[in-house]
C-alpha positions in Angstrom: -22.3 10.7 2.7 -19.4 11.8 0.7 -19.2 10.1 -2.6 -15.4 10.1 -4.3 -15.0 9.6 -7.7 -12.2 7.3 -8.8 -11.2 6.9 -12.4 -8.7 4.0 -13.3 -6.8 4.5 -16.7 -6.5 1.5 -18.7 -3.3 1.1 -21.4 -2.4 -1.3 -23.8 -1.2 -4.2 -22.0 -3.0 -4.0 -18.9 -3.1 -6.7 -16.2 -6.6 -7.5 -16.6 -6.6 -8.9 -12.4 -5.1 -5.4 -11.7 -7.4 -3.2 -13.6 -10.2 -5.1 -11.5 -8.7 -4.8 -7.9 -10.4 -1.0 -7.1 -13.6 -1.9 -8.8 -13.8 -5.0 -6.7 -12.4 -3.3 -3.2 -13.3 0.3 -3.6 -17.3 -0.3 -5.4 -17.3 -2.9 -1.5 -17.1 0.4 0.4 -20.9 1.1 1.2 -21.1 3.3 -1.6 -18.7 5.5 -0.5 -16.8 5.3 -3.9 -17.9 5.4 -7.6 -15.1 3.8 -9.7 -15.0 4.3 -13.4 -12.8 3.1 -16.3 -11.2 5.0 -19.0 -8.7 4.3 -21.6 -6.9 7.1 -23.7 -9.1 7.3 -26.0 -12.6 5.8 -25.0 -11.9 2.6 -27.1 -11.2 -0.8 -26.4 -7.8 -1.7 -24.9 -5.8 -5.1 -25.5 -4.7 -6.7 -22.3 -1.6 -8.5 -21.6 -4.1 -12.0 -21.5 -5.7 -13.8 -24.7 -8.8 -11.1 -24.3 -9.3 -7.4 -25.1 -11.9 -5.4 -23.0 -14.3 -2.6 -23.5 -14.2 0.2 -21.6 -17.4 2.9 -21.2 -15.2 6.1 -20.6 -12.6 8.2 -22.6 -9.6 10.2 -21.2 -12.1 13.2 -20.0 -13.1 10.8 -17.2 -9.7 11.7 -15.5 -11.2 15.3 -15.3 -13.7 14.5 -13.1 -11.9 12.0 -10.7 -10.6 12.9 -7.1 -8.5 10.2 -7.4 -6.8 7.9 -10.1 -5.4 4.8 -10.6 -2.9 3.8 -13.3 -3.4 0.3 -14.0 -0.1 -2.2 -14.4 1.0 -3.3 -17.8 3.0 -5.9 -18.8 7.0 -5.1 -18.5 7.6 -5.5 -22.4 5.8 -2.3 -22.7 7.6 -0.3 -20.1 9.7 3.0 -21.8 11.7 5.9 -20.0 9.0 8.2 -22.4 5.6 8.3 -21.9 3.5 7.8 -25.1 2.0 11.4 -26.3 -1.5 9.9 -26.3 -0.8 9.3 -22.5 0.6 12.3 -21.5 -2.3 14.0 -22.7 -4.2 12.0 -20.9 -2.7 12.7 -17.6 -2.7 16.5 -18.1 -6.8 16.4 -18.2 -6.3 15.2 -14.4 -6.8 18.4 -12.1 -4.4 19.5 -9.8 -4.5 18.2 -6.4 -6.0 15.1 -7.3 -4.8 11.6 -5.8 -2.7 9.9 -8.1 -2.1 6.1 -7.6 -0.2 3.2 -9.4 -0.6 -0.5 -8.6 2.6 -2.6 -9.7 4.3 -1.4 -12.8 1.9 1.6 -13.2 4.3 3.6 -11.3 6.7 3.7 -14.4 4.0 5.9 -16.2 4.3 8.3 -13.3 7.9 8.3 -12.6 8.4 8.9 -16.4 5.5 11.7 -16.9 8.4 12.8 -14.4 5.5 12.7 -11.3 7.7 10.8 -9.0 11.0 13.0 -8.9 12.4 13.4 -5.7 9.3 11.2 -4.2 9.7 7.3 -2.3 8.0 5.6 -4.3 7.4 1.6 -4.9 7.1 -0.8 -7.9 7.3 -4.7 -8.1 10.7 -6.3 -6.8 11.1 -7.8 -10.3 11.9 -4.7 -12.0 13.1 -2.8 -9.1 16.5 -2.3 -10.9 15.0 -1.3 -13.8 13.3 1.3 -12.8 16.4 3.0 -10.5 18.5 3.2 -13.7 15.8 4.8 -15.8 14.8 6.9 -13.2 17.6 8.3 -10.2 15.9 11.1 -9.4 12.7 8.8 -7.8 13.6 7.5 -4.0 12.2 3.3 -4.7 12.4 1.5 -1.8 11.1 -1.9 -3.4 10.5 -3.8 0.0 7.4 -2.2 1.0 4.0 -3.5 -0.2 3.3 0.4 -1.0 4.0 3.7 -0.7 2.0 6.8 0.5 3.8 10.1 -0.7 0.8 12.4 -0.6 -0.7 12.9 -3.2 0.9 10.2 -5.3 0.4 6.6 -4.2 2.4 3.4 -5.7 2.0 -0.4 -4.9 4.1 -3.3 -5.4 3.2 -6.5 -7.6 -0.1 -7.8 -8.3 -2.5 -8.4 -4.7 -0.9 -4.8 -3.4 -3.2 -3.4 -5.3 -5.5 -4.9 -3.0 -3.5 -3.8 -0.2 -3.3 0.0 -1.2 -7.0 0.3 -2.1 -8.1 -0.9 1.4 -5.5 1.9 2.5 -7.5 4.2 0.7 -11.2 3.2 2.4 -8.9 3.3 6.3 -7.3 7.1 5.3 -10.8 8.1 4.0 -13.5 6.3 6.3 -11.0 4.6 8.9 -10.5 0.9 10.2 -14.3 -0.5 10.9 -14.8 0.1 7.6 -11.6 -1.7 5.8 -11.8 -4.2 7.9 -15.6 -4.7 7.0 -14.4 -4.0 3.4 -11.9 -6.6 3.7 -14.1 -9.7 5.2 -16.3 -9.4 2.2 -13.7 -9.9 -0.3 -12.0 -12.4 1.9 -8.8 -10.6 2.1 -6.7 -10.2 4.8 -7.4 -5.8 5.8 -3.8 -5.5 6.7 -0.6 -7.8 5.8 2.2 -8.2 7.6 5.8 -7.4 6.2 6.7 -6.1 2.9 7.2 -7.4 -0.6 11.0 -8.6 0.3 9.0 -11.7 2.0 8.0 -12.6 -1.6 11.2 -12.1 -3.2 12.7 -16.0 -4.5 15.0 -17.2 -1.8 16.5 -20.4 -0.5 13.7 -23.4 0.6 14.8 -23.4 4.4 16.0 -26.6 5.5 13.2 -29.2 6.6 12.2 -29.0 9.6 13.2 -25.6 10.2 10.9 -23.9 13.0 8.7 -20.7 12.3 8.5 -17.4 14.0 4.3 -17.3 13.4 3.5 -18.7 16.8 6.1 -15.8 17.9 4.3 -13.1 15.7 1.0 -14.2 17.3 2.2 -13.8 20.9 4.0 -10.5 20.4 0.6 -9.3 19.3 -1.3 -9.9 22.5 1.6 -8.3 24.2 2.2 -4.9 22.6 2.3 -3.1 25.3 5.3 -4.6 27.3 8.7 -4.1 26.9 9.6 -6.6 24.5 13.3 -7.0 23.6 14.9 -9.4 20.8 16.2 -12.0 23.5 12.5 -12.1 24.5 10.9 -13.0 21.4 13.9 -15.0 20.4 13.5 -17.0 23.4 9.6 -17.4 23.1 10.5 -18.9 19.9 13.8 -21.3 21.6 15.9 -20.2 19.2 19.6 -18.0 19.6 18.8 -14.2 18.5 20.8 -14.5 15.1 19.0 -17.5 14.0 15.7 -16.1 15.3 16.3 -12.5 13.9 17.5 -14.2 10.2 14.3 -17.0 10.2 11.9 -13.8 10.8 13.5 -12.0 8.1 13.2 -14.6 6.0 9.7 -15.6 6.9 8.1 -11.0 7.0 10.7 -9.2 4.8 11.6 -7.2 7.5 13.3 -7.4 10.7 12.0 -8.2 14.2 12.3 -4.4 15.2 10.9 -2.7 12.4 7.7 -5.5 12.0 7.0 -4.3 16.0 7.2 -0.7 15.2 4.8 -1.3 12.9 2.3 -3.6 14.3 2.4 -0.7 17.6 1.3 2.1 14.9 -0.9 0.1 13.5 -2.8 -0.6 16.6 -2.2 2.9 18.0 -4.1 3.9 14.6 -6.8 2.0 16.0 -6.6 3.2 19.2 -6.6 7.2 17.9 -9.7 6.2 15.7 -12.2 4.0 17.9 -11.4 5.5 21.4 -10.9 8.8 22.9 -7.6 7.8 24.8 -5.1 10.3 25.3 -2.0 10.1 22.8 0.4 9.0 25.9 -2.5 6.5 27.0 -2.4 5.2 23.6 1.6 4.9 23.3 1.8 3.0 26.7 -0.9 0.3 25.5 1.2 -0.1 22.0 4.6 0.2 23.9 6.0 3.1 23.0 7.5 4.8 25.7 6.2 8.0 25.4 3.8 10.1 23.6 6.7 12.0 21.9 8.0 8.1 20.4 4.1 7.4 19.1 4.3 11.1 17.6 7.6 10.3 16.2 6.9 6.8 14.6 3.3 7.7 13.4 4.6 10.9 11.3 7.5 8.5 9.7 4.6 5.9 9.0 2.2 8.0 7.6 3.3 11.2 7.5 0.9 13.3 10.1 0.7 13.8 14.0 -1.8 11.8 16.0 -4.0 14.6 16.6 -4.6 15.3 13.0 -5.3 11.4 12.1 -7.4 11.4 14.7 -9.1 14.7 13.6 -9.2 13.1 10.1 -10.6 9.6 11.2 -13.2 12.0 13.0 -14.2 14.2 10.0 -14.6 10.8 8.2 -16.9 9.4 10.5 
């Protein structure tokens, strides 16, 4: 069983709930994942809370790690310039190695100058922040994270969650997220994006929901579903429908099908040995071509190799 070492680099000001999130999800993987903590140099760090902590590792952890995690800190602390303590740390990691932030920690990499001319993804608070400190990075801030091979950012907070059971799915596949996810009692995938989260009007009372809508698109994937269908599933006109779902996922009704088809095309690819056009007619996609299409702007690679991936894996 292949044992990956992942080191998580602790600053002044951490999030101390965010410096805990791979520790919690990654050390629930069976083993599969040893997951240290460092700090720049091996002392203790001050968090952004009323309590310090203690960590047992100093910045040559990040030499050893094949992947890292930059820990959030709290946005008083974010700079353009990375601290020279800091940038010495990051040079001890080797090259090649998986690099990713959670939340705010995707200002250290985007001003070590990691990100440039990457998508990348921070928390929608300080979304415009970061574009004017740093144009060359491409942010889209409504995604709950961002997989750029081999750099890695997450939005706010319980992404961090959300990109570390990524990692166990691209490195052991599904059956064990999902098994991964049940013990924390976290839901293995979320719908939408982080725009779902961002403050918005209360809808007016009484106002109707799409979720019994969401639900019945799911058992239905594979049928061509159009906008005046799922609209009138939910009785509602198409522009009142198409603006409550938005409101309600962060992203529109088109894009949130697209991705709930790769998603279950990912789990087609991994659990069964259906051909790639079997797979796209059972998730709806009209052809194996559109699957091949969708999945390599999703995740960035053809079905055969996740599936060859998900395979070496297992």
């Amino acid at each position: 069983m292949r044992r990956e070492r992942v080191v998580v680099l602790a600053l002044d000001g951490v999030y101390p709930f965010e410096l805990g999130i791979p520790s919690r999800i990654l050390g629930a993987a069976d083993g599969r994942y040893e997951v240290l903590t460092c700090s720049v140099d091996g002392g203790p760090v001050r968090t952004n809370a009323d309590f310090g902590v203690t960590v047992e590792h100093g910045p040559e952890a990040l030499a050893t790690a094949g992947t890292v995690v930059i820990a959030p800190v709290a946005p008083d602390r974010l700079t353009d310039e990375v601290p020279g303590e800091v940038l010495a740390a990051l040079a001890l990691i080797r090259p090649g190695t998986r690099i990713v932030s959670i939340c705010t920690g995707a200002f250290v990499l985007a001003a070590a100058g990691l990100l440039d001319g990457r998508r990348a993804t921070t928390h929608w608070q300080v979304a415009d922040r970061f574009r004017s400190m740093f144009p060359l990075v491409d942010l889209d801030p409504d995604v709950l994270f961002v997989d750029d091979h081999p750099f890695l950012t997450s939005a706010g907070a319980a992404s961090g969650v959300d990109i570390c059971l990524h990692l166990v799915r691209k490195d052991h596949g599904s059956l064990l997220a999902n098994s991964v996810a049940r013990r924390c009692v976290v839901p293995p995938f979320r719908d939408g994006g982080q725009a779902q989260f961002i403050e918005q009007p209360v809808p007016e009372q009484g106002a109707a929901s799409t979720a019994a809508t969401r639900a019945w698109i799911l058992e239905r994937l594979g049928e061509p579903l159009t906008l005046a269908d799922l609209a009138g599933h939910a009785r509602m006109s198409r522009r009142t429908f198409a603006r409550r779902f938005q409101g309600e996922v962060g992203l529109s009704p088109g894009r949130w099908l697209i991705q709930q088809r790769v998603a279950r095309a990912q789990h087609l690819l991994e659990s069964s040995d259906l051909t790639v056009d079997q797979i796209a007619g059972r998730v709806g996609f009209a052809t194996g071509a559109s699957l091949r299409q969708h999945l390599h702007a999703a995740i960035g690679v053809s079905p055969q190799a996740y599936r060859r991936t998900f395979q070496t894996a297992r």
